[in-house]
FIVOTI-453408 format. One record per residue (C-alpha): residue in three letters; x, y, z. Coordinates in pm, whole numbers, plus 50000, padded with zeros to 5 digits. Layout:
<pts>
AlaXYZ/...
</pts>
This chain:
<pts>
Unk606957477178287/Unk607967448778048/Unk610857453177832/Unk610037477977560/Unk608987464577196/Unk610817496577038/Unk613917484376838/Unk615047501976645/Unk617237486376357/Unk616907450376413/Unk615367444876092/Unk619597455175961/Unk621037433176217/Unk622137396276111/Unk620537365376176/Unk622677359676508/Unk622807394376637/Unk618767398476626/Unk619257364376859/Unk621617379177094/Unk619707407877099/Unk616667391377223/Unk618757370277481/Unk620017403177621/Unk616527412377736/Unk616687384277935/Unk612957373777869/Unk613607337577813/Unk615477310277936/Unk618487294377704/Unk616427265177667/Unk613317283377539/Unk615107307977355/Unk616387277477138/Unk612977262677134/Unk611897296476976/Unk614947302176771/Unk614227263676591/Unk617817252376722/Unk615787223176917/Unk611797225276965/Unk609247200476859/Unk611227163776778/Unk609597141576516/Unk609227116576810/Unk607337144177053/Unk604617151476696/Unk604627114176714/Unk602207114876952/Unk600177151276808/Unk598997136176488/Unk598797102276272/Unk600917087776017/Unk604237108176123/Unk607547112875948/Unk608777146776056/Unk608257180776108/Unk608037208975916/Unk609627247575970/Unk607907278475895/Unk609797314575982/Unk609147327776252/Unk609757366176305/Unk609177390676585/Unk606707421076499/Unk608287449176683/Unk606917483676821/Unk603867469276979/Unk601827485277279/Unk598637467077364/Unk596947481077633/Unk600027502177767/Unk601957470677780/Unk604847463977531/Unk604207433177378/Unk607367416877127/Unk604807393276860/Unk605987359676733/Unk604857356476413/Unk605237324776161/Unk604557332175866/Unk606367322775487/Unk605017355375294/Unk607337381475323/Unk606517418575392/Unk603637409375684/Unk606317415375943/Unk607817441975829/Unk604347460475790/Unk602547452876095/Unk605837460676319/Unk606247496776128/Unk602217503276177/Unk602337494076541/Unk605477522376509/Unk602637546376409/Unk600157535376639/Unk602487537876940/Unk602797574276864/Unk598847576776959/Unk598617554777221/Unk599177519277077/Unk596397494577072/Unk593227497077327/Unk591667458177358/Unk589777441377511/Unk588127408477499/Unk584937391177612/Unk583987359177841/Unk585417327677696/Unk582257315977590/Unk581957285877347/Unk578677274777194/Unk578407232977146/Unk575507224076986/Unk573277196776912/Unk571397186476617/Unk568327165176709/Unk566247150776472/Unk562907129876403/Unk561417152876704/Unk557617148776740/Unk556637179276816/Unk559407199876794/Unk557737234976937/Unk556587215977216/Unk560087195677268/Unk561877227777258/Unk560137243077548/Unk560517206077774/Unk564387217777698/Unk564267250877853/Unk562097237478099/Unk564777214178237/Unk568067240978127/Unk568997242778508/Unk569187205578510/Unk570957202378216/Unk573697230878337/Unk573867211278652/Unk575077180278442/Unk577147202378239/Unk579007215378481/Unk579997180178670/Unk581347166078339/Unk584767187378428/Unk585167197978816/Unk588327210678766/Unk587197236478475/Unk584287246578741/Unk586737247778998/Unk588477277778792/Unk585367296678734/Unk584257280578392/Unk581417256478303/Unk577937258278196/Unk576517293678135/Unk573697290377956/Unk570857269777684/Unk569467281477386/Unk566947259577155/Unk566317268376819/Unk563287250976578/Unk565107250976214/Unk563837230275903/Unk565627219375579/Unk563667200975273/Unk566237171475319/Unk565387166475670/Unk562427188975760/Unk561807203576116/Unk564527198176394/Unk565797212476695/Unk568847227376738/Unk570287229877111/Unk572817255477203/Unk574837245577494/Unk577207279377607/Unk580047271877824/Unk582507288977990/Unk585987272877893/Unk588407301078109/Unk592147294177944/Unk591327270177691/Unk590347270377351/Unk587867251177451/Unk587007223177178/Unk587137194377369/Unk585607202477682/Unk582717216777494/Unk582017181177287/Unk582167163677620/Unk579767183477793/Unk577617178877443/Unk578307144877462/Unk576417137077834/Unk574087163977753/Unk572597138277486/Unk570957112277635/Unk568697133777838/Unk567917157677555/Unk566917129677350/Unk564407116577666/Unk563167152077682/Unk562407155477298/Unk561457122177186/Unk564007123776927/Unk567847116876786/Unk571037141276882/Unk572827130276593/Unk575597156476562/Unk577117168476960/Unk580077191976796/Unk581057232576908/Unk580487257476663/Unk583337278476550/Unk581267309976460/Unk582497315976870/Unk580167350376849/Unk580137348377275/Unk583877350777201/Unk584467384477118/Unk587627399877073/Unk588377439476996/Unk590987468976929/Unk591707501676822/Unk593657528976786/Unk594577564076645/Unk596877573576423/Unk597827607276493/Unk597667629876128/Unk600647640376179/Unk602357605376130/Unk601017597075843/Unk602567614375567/Unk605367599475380/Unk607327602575057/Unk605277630474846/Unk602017621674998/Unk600727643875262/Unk599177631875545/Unk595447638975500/Unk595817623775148/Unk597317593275344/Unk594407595375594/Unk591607598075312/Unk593267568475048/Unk592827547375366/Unk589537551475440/Unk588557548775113/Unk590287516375048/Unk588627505275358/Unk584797515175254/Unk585697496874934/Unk586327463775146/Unk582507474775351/Unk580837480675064/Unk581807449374805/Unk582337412574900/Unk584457404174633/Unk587077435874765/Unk585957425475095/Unk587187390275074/Unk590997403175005/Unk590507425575258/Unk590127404675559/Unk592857378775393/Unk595257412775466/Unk593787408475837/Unk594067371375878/Unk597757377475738/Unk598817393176094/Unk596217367876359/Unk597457333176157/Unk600657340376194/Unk600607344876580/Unk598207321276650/Unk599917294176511/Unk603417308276669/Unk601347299677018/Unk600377266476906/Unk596297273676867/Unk594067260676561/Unk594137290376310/Unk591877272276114/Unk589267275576394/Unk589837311676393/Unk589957314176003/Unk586177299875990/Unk585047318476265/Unk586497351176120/Unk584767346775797/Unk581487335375917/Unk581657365276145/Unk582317387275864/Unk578947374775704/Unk576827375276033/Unk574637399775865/Unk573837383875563/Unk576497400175392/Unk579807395875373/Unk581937428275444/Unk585037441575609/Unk585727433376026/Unk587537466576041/Unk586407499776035/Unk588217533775966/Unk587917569275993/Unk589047603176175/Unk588167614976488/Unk587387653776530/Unk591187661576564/Unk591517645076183/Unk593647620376351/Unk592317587576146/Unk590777558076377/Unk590407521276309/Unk588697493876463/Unk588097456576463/Unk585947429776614/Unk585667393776583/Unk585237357676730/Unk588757347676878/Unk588497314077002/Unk592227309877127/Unk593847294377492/Unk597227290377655/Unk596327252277823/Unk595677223977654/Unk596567208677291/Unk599527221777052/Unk600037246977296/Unk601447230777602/Unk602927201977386/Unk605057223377142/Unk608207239777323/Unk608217269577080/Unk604177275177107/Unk605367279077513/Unk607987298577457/Unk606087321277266/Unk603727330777481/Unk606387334077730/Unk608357359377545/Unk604217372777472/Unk604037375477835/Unk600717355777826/Unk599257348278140/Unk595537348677991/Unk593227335477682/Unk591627367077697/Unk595107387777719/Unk596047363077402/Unk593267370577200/Unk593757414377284/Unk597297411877132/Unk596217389076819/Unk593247413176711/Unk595717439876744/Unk597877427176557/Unk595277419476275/Unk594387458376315/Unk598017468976262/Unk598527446775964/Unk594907459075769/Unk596827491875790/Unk599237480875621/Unk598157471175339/Unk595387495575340/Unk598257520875336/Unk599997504675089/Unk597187505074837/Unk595697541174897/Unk599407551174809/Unk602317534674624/Unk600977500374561/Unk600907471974739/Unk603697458974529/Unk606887478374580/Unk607237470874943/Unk605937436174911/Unk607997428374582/Unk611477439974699/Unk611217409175002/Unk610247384974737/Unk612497393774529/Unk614867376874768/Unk612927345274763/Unk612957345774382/Unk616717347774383/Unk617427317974622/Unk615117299874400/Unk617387309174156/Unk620577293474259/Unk621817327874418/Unk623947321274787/Unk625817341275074/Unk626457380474949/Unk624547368674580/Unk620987370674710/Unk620847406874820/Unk622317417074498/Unk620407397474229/Unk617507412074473/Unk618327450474438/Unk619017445274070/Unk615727426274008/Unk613457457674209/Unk615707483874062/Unk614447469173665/Unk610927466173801/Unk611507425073654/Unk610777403573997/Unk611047366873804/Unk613157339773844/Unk614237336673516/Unk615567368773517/Unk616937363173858/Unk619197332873649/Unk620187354873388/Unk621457378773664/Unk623287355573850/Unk625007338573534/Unk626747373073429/Unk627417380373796/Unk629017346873834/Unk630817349673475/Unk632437386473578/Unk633697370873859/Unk631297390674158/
</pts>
């Protein structure tokens, strides 16, 4: 059994005691633990050679979401991230979902689609049947454009061809190539394989692949949790717990039913999977895309996550979507935090990857779903800012946390007011 997720109190602890605390569980080495911790990590000389045009790097904070159990595993969740309250909420609705069980996930085959876009094609019925009369072939040729990939139980799976037609460009062919790319995200393998794929396409067609690119609607890429909330957990405050149970679902068939509530909606999601995929060093814009397009797969665009109550009246949520993520290959095994975060994740799997990130997404549409169907998303959200707002005020040292609890106890969150504060605090002498 790892070490657990549960505790309890860090949030109160300082800045260095939450590190040694970490260090104590001994589930990093110094080396990574300062990777993780931003004390050394990614030089501007080792980005140097990620991207063009370098002069630096730049920091984002990175927090642990606590309380996590994904798949009867406790999992501790790196998560960087600059709006305040996503931590804080996903960690204390993994807390609930612990008490029923934590997270159930699972995810499916890493299965990428590449396609490619051929145009000026005769007769593009007949062309597309020439394709799927030659798909062993053109697996076979797949396949030997990365032996090492096929050596791990990855490579060409399968062929689709599609006839689509546009009034800018009429009738073409559309060629779905779906590989296998185990650990990786799976990008560049899957352009290469498009790439060799081409020239025999185009002999088998008559026509032109002009655009050999993967898609990032990765629907063969599946990724899924849930959980239950037992009633009993749910009440807080003056709210009782099936009023708690009810506001939620409510909220959520808002988001189902309406694009433009639906849109916010799966932001709240993406606001606990960014944060954690970028923490292990994958393309969160990859995900973002695929996310969204997923979201409108039916010609509609509506909520990935679904919520209810079992027969018990314990209330039961859900979520699916594409989750195109790996542990080799790219940011991930170049950036010492992105490896140290997986380490301290446990990772030893894409597929184990994507399970905690979707759960994490699931714990954090609680969240705010909670927050909504009850006191308003602002008063949790606004008392964090409000710290923000007072740094950007001038405020330092003790000075932040009390220009903060003055600003939330007014109900006046602005940084004007955060100055005024400050001025008489500073002119009595506090």
């Amino acid at each position: 059994m790892s070490p657990t997720s549960r505790l309890p109190g860090f949030y109160n602890l300082t800045l260095e005691e939450r590190r040694k605390r970490l260090e104590g569980m001994g589930l990093l080495s110094a080396e990574e633990f300062a990777a993780l911790f931003g004390d050394s990590g990614l030089s501007a000389e080792q980005a140097d050679h990620m991207i063009e045009n370098v002069v630096g790097t730049f920091a984002l904070p990175l927090g642990i979401a606590l309380n996590f159990v994904v798949n009867g595993r406790e999992v501790l969740v790196p998560m960087a991230i600059e709006e305040p309250s996503v931590v804080a909420a996903a960690s204390y609705m993994a807390k609930l979902a612990r008490a029923g069980g934590g997270f159930t996930a699972h995810a499916t085959e890493p299965q990428m689609i590449g396609q490619m876009q051929v145009l000026n094609v005769p007769n593009p019925h007949l062309s597309r049947l020439r394709v799927l009369e030659a798909k062993q072939e053109l697996l076979e040729t797949a396949d030997a454009v990365d032996p090492i990939l096929k050596k791990l139980g990855g490579g060409a799976r399968d062929l689709e061809v599609r006839v689509l037609s546009h009034p800018a460009i009429g009738e073409f062919l559309v060629v779905h190539l779906i590989y296998d790319v185990r650990d990786a995200m799976g990008a560049n393998a899957v352009n290469t394989a498009c790439e060799k794929l081409a020239p025999r396409v185009e002999a088998l067609t008559g026509g032109h692949v002009h655009l050999r690119i993967l898609s990032n609607l990765a629907d063969r890429r599946i990724a899924r949790a849930r959980c239950t909330i037992p009633l009993e957990v749910l009440a807080f405050d003056d709210f009782s717990a099936e009023e708690v149970r009810d506001g939620i679902i409510a909220a959520w068939a808002f988001a189902d039913a309406d694009p433009y509530r639906a849109a916010t909606h799966n932001k709240g999601i993406m606001n606990g999977i960014d944060p954690v995929v970028i923490a292990t060093g994958n393309d969160w814009r990859a995900v973002e895309a695929g996310a969204h397009a997923y979201a409108a797969r039916s010609g509609r665009y509506t909520s990935l996550t679904t919520w209810g109550k079992d027969a018990e009246g314990n209330l039961v949520g859900t979520i699916e979507m594409p989750m195109a993520v790996g542990i080799v290959g790219g940011a991930t095994r170049v950036h010492p935090a992105a490896q140290a975060a997986l380490k301290l994740m446990g990772i030893s799997t894409a597929r184990e990857l994507a399970e905690i990130i979707v759960s994490v997404g699931l714990a954090q549409n609680l969240g705010a779903l909670r927050a909504l169907a009850t006191e308003g998303i602002q008063r949790g959200h606004m008392a964090l800012h409000a710290r923000q707002v007072a740094v950007s005020a001038g405020a330092q040292g003790d000075e932040i946390e009390a220009v903060a609890r003055r600003m939330v106890a007014e109900g006046t969150v602005r940084i004007d007011r955060a100055q005024e504060i400050l001025a008489e605090m500073r002119k009595q002498g506090r």
